[in-house]
Structures are given as structure tokens and as C-alpha cells.
TORKOL-866859 format. One record per residue (C-alpha): y, z, x. Coordinates in nm, 2 decimals. Each point is the difference from the previous one (the first is absolute). Layout:
N
+--------+--------+--------+
!      y !      z !      x !
+--------+--------+--------+
!      Y !      Z !      X !
...
+--------+--------+--------+
//
This chain:
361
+--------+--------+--------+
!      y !      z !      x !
+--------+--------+--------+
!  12.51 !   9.17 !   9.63 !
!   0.10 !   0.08 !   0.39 !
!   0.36 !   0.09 !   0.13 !
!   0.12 !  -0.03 !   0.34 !
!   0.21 !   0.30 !   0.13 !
!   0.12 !   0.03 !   0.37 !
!  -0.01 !   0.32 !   0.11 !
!   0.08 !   0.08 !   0.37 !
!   0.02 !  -0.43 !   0.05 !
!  -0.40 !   0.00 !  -0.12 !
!  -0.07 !  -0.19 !  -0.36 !
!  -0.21 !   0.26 !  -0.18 !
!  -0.15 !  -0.16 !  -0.29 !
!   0.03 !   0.24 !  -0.33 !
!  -0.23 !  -0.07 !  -0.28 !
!   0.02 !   0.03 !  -0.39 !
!  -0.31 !   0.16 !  -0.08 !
!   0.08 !  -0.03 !  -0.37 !
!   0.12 !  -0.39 !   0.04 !
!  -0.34 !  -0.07 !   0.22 !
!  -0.24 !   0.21 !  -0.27 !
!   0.16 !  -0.28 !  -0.28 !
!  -0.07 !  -0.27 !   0.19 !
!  -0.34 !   0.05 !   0.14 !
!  -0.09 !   0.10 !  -0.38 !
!   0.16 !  -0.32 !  -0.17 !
!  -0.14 !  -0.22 !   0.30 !
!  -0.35 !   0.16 !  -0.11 !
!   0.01 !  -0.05 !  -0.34 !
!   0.10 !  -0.38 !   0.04 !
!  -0.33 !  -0.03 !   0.20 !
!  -0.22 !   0.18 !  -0.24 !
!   0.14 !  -0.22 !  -0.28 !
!  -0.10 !  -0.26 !   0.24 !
!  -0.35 !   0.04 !   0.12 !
!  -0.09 !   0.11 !  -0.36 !
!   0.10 !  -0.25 !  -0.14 !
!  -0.21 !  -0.24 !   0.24 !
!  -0.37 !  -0.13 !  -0.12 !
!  -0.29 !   0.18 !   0.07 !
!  -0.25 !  -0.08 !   0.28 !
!  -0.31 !  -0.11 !  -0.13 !
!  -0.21 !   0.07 !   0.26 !
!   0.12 !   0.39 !   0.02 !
!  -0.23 !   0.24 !  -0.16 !
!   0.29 !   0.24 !   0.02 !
!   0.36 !  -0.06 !   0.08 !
!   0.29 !   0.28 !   0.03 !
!   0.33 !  -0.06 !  -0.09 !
!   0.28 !   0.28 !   0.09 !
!  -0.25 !   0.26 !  -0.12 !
!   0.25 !   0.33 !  -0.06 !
!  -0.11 !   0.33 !  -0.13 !
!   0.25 !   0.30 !  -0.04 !
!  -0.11 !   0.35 !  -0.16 !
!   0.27 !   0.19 !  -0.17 !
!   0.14 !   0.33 !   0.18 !
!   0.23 !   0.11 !  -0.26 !
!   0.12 !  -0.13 !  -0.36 !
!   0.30 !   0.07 !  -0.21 !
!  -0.04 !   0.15 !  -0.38 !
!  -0.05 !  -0.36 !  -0.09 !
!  -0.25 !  -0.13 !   0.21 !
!   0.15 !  -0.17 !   0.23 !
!  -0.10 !  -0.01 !   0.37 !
!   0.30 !   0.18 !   0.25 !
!  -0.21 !   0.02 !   0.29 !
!  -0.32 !  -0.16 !   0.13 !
!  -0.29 !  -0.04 !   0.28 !
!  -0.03 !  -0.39 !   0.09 !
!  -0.38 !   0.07 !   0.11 !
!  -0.03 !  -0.38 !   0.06 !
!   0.30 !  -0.24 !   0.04 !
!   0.01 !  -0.41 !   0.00 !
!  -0.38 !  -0.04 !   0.11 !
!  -0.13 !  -0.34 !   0.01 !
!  -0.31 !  -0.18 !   0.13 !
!  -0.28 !  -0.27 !  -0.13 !
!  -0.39 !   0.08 !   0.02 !
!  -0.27 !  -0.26 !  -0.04 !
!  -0.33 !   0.04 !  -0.10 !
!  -0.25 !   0.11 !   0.29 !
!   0.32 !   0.18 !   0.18 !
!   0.10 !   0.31 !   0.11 !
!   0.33 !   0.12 !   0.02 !
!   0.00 !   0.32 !   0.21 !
!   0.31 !   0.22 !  -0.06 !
!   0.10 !   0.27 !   0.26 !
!   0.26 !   0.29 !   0.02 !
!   0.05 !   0.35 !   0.00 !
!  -0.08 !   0.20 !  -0.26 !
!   0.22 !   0.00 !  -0.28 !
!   0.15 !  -0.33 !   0.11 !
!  -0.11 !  -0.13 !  -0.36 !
!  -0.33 !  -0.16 !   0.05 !
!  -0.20 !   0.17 !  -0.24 !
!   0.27 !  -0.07 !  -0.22 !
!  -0.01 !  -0.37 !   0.03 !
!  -0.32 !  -0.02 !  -0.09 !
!  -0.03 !   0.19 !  -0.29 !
!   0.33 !  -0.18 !  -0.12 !
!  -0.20 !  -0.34 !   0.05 !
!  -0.28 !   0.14 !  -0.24 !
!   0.26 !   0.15 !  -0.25 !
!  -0.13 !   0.31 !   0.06 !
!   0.38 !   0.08 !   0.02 !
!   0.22 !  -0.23 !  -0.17 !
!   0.24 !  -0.22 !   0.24 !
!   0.38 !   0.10 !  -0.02 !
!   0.09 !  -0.39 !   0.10 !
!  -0.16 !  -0.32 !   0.16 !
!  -0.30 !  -0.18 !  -0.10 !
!  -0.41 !   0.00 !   0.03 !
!  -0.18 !  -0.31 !  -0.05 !
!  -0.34 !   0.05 !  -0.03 !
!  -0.26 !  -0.32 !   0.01 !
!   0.29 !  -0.24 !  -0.14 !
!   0.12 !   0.29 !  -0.23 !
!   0.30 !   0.19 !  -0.06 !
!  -0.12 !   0.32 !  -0.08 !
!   0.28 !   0.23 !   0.13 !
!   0.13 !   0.08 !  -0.38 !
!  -0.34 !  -0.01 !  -0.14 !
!  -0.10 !   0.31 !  -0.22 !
!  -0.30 !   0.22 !   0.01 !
!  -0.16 !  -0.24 !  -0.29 !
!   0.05 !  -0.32 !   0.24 !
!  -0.09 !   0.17 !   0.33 !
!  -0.32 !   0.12 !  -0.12 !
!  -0.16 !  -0.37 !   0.01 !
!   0.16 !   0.00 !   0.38 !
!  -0.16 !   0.30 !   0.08 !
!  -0.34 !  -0.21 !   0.06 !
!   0.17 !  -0.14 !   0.30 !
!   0.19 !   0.22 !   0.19 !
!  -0.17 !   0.33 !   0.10 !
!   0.12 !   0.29 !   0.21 !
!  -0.19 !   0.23 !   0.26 !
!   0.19 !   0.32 !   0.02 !
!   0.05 !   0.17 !   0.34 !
!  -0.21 !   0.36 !  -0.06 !
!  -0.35 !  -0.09 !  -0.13 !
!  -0.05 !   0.37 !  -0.08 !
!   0.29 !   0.04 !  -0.31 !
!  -0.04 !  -0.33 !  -0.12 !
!  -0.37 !   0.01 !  -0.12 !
!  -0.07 !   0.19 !  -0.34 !
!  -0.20 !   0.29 !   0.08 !
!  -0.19 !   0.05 !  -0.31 !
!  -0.14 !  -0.38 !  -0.02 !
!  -0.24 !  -0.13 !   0.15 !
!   0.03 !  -0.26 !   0.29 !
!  -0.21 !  -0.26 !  -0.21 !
!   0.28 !   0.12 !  -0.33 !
!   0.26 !  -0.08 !   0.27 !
!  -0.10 !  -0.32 !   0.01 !
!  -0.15 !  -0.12 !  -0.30 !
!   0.32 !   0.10 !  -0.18 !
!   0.25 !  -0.29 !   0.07 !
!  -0.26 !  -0.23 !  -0.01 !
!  -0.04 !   0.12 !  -0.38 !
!   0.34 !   0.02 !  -0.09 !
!   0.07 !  -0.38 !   0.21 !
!  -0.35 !  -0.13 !  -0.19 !
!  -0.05 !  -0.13 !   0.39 !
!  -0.35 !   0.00 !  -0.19 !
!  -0.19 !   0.06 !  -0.26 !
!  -0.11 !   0.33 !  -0.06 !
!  -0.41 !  -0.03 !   0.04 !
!   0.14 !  -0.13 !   0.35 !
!   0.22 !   0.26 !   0.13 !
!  -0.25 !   0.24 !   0.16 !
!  -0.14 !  -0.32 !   0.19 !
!   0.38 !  -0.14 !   0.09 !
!   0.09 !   0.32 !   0.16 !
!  -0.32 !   0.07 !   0.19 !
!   0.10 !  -0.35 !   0.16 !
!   0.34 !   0.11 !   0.06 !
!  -0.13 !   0.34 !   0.17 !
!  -0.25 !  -0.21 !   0.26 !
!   0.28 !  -0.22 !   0.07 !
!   0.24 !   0.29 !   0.10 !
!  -0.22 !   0.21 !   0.20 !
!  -0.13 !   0.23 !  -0.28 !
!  -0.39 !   0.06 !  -0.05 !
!  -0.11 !   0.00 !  -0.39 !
!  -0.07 !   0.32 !  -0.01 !
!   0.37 !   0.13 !   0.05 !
!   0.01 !  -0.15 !  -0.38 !
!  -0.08 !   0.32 !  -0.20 !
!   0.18 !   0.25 !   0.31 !
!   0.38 !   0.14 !  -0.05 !
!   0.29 !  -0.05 !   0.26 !
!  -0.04 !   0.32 !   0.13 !
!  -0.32 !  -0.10 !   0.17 !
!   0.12 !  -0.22 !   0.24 !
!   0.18 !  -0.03 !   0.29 !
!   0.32 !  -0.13 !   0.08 !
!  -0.07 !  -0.35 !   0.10 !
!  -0.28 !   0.01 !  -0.32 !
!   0.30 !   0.06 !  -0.22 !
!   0.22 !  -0.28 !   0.16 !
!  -0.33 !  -0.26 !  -0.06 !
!   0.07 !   0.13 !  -0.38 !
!   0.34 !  -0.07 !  -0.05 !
!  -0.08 !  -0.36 !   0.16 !
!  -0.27 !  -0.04 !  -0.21 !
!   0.21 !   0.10 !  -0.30 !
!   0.34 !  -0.18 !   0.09 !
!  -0.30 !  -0.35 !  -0.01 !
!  -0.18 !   0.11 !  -0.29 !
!   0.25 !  -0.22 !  -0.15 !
!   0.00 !  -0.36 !   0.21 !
!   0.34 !   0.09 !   0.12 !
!   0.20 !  -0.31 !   0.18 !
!   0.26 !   0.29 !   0.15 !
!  -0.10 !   0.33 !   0.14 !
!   0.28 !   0.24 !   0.11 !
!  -0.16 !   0.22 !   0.26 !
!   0.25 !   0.30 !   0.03 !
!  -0.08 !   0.18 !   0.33 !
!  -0.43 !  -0.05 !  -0.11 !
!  -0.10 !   0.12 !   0.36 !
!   0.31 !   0.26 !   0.05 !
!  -0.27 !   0.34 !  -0.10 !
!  -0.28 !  -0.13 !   0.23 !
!  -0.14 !   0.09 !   0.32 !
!   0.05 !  -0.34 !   0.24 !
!  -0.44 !  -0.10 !  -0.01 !
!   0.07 !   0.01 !  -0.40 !
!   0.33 !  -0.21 !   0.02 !
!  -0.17 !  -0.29 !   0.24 !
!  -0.30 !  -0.03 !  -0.24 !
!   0.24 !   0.02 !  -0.35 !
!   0.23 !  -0.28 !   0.16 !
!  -0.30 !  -0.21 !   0.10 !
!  -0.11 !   0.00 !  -0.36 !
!   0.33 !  -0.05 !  -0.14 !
!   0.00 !  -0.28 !   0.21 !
!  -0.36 !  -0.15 !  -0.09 !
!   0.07 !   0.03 !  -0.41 !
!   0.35 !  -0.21 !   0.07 !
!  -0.15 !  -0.24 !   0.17 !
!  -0.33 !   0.00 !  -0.29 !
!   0.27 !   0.02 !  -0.29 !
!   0.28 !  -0.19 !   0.17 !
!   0.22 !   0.30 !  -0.04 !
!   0.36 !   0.04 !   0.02 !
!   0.15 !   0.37 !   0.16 !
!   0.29 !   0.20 !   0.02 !
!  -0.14 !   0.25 !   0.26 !
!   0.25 !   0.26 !   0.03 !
!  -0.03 !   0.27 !   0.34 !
!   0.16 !   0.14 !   0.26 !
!  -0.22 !  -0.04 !   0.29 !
!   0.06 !  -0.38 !   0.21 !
!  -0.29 !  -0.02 !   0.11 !
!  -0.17 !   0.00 !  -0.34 !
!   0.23 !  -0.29 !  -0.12 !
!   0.00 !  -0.18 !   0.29 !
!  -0.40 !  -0.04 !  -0.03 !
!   0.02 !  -0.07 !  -0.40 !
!   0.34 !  -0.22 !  -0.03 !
!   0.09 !  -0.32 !  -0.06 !
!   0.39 !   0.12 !  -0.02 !
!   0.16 !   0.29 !   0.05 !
!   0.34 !   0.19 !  -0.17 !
!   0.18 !   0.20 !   0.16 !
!   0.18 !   0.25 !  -0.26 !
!   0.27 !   0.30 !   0.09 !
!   0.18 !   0.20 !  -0.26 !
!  -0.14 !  -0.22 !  -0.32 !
!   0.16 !  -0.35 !   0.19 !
!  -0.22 !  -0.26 !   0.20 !
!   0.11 !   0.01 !   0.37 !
!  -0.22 !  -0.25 !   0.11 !
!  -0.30 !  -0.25 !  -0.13 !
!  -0.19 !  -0.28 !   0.13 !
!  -0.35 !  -0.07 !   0.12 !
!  -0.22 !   0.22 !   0.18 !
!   0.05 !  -0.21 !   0.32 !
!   0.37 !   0.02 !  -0.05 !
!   0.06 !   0.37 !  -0.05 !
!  -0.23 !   0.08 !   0.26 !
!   0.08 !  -0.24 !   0.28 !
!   0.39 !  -0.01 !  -0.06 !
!   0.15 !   0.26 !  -0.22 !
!   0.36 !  -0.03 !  -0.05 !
!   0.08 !   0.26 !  -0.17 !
!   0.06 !   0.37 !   0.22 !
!  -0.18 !   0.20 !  -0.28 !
!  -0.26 !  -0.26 !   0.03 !
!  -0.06 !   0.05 !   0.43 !
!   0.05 !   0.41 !  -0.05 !
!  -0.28 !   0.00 !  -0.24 !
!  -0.25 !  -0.22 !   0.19 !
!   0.17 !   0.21 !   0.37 !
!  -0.19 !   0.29 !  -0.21 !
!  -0.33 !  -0.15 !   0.02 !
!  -0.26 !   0.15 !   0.29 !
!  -0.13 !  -0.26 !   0.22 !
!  -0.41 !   0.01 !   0.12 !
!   0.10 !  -0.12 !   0.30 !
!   0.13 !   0.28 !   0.29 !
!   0.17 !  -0.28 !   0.24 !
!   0.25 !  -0.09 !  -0.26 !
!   0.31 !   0.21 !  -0.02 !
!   0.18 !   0.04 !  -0.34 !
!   0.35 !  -0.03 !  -0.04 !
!   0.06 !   0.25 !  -0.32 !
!   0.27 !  -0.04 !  -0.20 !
!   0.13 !   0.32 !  -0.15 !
!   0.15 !   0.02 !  -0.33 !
!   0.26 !   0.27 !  -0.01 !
!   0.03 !   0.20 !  -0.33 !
!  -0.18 !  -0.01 !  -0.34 !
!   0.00 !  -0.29 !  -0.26 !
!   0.35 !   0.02 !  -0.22 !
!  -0.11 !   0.12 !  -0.40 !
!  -0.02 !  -0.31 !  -0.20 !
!   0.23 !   0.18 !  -0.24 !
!   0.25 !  -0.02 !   0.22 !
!  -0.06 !  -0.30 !   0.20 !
!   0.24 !  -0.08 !   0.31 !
!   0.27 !  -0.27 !   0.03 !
!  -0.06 !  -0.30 !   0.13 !
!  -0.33 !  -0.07 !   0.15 !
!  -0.27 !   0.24 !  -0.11 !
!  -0.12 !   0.07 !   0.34 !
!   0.33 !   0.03 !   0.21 !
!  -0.02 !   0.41 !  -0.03 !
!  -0.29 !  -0.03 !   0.24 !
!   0.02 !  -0.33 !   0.17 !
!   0.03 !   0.00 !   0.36 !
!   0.18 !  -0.29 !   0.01 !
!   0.25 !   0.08 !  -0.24 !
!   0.32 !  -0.17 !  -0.01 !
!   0.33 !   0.08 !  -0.20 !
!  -0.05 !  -0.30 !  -0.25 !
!  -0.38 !   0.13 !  -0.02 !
!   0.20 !   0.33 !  -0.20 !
!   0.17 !  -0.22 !  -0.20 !
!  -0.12 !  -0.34 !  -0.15 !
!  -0.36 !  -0.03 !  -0.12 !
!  -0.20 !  -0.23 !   0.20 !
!  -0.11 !  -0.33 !  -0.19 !
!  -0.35 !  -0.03 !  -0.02 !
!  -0.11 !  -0.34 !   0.08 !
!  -0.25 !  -0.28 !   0.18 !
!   0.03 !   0.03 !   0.38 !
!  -0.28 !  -0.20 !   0.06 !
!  -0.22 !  -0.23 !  -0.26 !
!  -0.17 !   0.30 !  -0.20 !
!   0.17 !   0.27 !   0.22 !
!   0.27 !   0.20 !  -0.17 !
!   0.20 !   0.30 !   0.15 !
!   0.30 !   0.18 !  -0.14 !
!   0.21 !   0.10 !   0.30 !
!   0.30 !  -0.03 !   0.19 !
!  -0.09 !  -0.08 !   0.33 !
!  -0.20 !  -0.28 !  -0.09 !
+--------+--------+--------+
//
């Protein structure tokens, strides 16, 4: 994998990039094979197994793949019911992606999604549409993601029909109940999206995203379009109807300060791979990873008397179609070493519950 050359009486270590890509790919593969293979947790409403998801670039005559984006690579984590996993990173790091791969929105490339004691990650459209009941999604701009020409109690009356989450002389009365419980006065039942307000449209896509009786709710960037009043009174009630309907979330953002307030545990994702995960006290208290400390270095402090040490990330993030060598995050790591260029970093438990992919651990 390494030689040793002397030049000028100093051993210089040369490495086989080829040799070390082989490895680290056969090494990986024996441990997917391995932790798939193991039982599932019972008591995890939904467990994550080496989730992968590639999209094609370009494609011979035939069909087959030549070049691809790895949008999210070897992601893995367990969520219980009543939890929420916060996951944090830069845009385009793959976190929208994640999610949507977890809901089969897009269909995984490799790894595996067990939902309530289910495998459901090669389930069809047919077999996912039973699932669908329980795991909802809130999508990040409340304005493109309501129907226009229907009205808000249409919105919400439809999956209810479709799920028979009642019968139909009970519908109107079901989602009048659903509206008071999410902030919405009855008479916003007959009025069309364009009506409202930002935050009024957010209360919507909650109240559409429970019409169902989820038991997972993906919540992709739900307070990202809102002025900061409307994201402290959204978060309070997405709090409130988790703890009412023992709810489990995947609360995807890019502000700390927002997942720090709504998390159980946090992910730390850069360039589609999981840098770091643990719980909310871990992350916060010791993070271990340098992505980890120059993201939270990033976050203003209230208080005047306490100086911040800011780390600066040189450069931009590397184009997932072209990925760099070794560790994902050595092109901009201040700490950087040469094996850092060369030999991907394992990803593994530091501490109980704590993992971290890096060298210098």
C-alpha cells in the first residue's frame, strides 16, 4: 500500500493510490455484507444501513453507467420513536438527498432502510404505498409545494380519502381537528394557498404531512423560508405534536442553533459521507471532527464578552462527481496531513454512540 524511499537520508513514504482505492473498497464491502446481514433492532422505528445513492452522469449506447455523482455515500444511523435526528451540513452536502432516499422518493443505489421492523429498501411503488401512512415528509419551501388551485381543506382532506384514515361522512370533521391542532382557524378550510402567509403555509404542510398518523416525519429545511418569530413558533409546534403523537423526526437544516434546540442526535454530513454522529450533548460539547468545530466556529454568540475563535475553511466544496482521494475533506482541512490525501479515513465509534471518520483521531 505504502513504500519507503530515502531521498536525501529522509524516508518519504510513497503511496499506491490505486492499491489503497482496492483495499478501502473490498474492506467496505466485507462490512456491508456484515452489518446487513446482522438482525434488526426491534426497538428502532427506522434503522440505516450503508444507505448509497449515485445519479448517472453519462451512459454508453447500452445503458450502462461510465460516470456518476455519489450524492450520498455509506450513511448509517438508528432512530427510535419519539427521536430526532438532526442532520447538519452545507448545502449540497447530500442531506436532502438522504431523506428523500429514506422515503423512496429516489430509489437507493446500495445499503438498506428498515422501516418499523421492515425491509422496505427494494419495495415497489404497489408495496410502498401501504408505508406511505407512516412516514411523511415536510418539504423545505412551503410556497411550491402546496397545489395552488385546491383548496386548503382539499389539501387535506385528500390523503385522508385516499388512506381511508376515515370514513368519508367523517372527513370534513377529522381535518377541522387536524387544522385546530396545527395552528389553523376553521375558516382557512374553504381559502387557497395563495392566501396565506409564509408560516400559514408551513402549518399546512404539517398539517398535511399528519393527515395521515405518520410514525416518521422527514422535515427537509421546514423553517429554512421563514422569518426567525415564524421559525420559533413552527419549531414549538413541531415540537408539541411529537410529543402528542410520539413522533419520530429526521429534521434536516443548516442552522445549529435550530438543531441544537430540537435534537436528540445530530449527523454531521460533508460531500454525501457522514463525518460525524452522536448525541446532541456529544456533538456539541466535544466534536471531534474539524468540519464539525468549523461549522459550530461559524455560529454568532449573544454574548459580547466571549471572543470566537473562527475557523476558516479555505476553498469551495470538491463536485461530488469528482470526489477527492482519500479523505473527503482533506482539500480544505486545516489540519491536513499527507496520509489525510491518501487513505480514506475509517469511520468508527470513538466514544459509546460517538462516531467520527478522521485521521487524527
Amino acid at each position: 500500500m505504502a513504500n519507503n524511499q530515502v531521498v536525501n537520508n529522509a524516508p518519504e513514504v510513497v503511496y499506491d493510490d490505486a492499491a489503497i482505492a482496492a483495499e478501502f473498497k473490498a474492506k467496505r464491502a466485507q462490512q456491508i455484507a456484515e452489518d446487513c446481514a446482522q438482525p434488526f433492532d426491534p426497538q428502532a422505528l427506522l434503522e440505516v444501513r450503508h444507505l448509497r445513492k449515485c445519479f448517472p452522469l453519462q451512459k454508453t449506447i447500452t445503458g450502462k453507467v461510465t460516470r456518476e455523482l455519489v450524492a450520498v455515500d455509506d450513511v448509517s444511523f438508528r432512530l427510535y420513536p419519539g427521536e430526532t435526528l438532526g442532520i447538519v451540513g452545507e448545502s449540497g452536502c447530500g442531506k436532502t438527498t438522504t431523506g428523500r432516499a429514506i422515503l423512496k422518493l429516489h430509489q437507493p443505489t446500495g445499503g438498506q432502510i428498515i422501516f418499523d421492523g421492515k425491509d422496505i429498501t427494494k419495495y415497489n411503488s404497489k408495496q410502498m404505498r401501504e408505508i406511505r401512512k407512516q412516514m411523511q415528509i415536510i418539504f423545505q419551501d412551503p410556497y411550491s409545494s402546496l397545489p395552488p388551485r385546491d383548496t386548503v381543506g382539499g389539501i387535506l382532506s385528500e390523503p385522508v380519502e385516499v388512506h381511508k384514515i376515515v370514513p368519508k361522512n367523517q372527513i370534513k370533521n377529522y381535518v377541522l381537528e387536524l387544522m385546530d391542532k396545527c395552528g389553523l382557524r376553521d375558516y382557512y378550510f374553504e381559502r387557497y394557498p395563495h392566501e396565506f402567509s409564509g408560516g400559514q403555509r408551513q402549518r399546512i404542510c404539517i398539517a398535511r404531512a399528519l393527515s395521515v398518523n405518520p410514525k416518521l416525519v422527514i422535515c427537509d429545511e421546514p423553517v429554512s423560508a421563514l422569518d426567525v418569530s415564524i421559525q420559533a413558533q413552527i419549531i414549538n409546534l413541531l415540537k408539541q405534536l411529537q410529543r402528542e403523537m410520539n413522533l419520530a423526526y429526521v429534521f434536516i437544516s443548516h442552522d445549529l442553533s435550530v438543531v441544537k434546540f430540537i435534537s436528540d442526535k445530530i449527523g454531521v454530513m460533508y460531500l454525501g459521507g457522514m463525518m460525524e454522529f452522536g448525541t446532541k450533548e456529544d456533538i456539541f460539547n466535544n466534536p471531534l471532527h474539524p468540519y464539525t468545530k468549523a461549522l459550530f466556529s461559524a455560529v454568532p454568540n449573544p454574548d459580547p464578552t466571549v471572543k470566537m475563535e473562527r475557523i476558516k475553511l479555505e476553498g469551495d466544496i470538491p463536485s461530488p462527481a469528482n470526489p477527492p482521494k482519500g479523505c473527503r475533506f482533506h482539500t480544505r482541512c486545516p489540519y491536513a496531513t499527507e496520509v489525510c490525501k491518501h487513505v480514506p479515513p475509517e469511520y468508527k465509534e470513538h466514544e459509546p454512540g460517538h462516531f467520527a471518520a478522521c485521521h487524527l483521531l
